[in-house]
N, C-alpha and C positions, 0 to 999 in steps of 0.2 A: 517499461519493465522489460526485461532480458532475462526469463527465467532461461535455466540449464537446457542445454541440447538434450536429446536423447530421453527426456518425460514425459510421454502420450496424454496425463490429464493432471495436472494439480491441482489444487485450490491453498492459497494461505489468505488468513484472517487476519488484519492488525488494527489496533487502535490508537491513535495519536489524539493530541490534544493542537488547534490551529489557535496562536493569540491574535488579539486585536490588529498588529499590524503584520498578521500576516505569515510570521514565523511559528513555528513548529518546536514540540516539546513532548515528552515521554509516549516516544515509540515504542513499541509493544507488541508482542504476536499474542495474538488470541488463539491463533487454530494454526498449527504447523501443518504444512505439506506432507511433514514426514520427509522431506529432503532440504536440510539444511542450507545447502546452496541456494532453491530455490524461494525460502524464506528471507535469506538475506539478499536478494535481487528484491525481493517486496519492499523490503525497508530502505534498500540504495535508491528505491526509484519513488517512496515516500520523502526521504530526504534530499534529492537530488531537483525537486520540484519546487522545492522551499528557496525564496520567502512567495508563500501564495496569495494573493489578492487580498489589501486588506479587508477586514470584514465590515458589513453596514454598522452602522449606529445600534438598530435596534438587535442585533444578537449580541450585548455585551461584551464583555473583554475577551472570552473564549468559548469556543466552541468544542465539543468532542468527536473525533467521525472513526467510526466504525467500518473499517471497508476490507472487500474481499477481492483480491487477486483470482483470478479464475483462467485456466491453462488449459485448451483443449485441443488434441489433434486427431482428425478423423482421417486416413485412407490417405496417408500421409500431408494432409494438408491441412492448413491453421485456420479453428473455426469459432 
């Protein structure tokens, strides 16, 4: 993930759906940063990951994942 220079703390929210083999399907922001740029770094760096590890047998054809990008810098430095 590569969010934008110059934002001391973000957080964005997204949820996608991972299928069976692995590939990826209706990305989504749940919780924006509030800086657009740094929303769509969540989602280039959700899709730029794909195709992910197929999934086992026993989780079905798809799975949901709900995950949070989380951007923090203290005293100039990334923490």
């Amino acid at each position: 993930w590569f969010p934008p220079r110059g934002a001391e703390s973000l957080s964005v929210t997204l949820k996608f759906r991972v299928l069976k083999d692995g590939n990826i399907k209706n990305v989504r922001l749940v919780k924006s940063s509030g800086l657009a740029a740094a929303d769509d770094a969540a989602k280039l760096a959700v899709q730029n990951g794909a195709p992910y590890p197929s999934l086992p047998a026993a989780a079905g054809d798809t799975i949901d994942i709900k995950f949070t990008f989380d951007y923090n810098v203290f005293n100039g430095k990334l923490k």
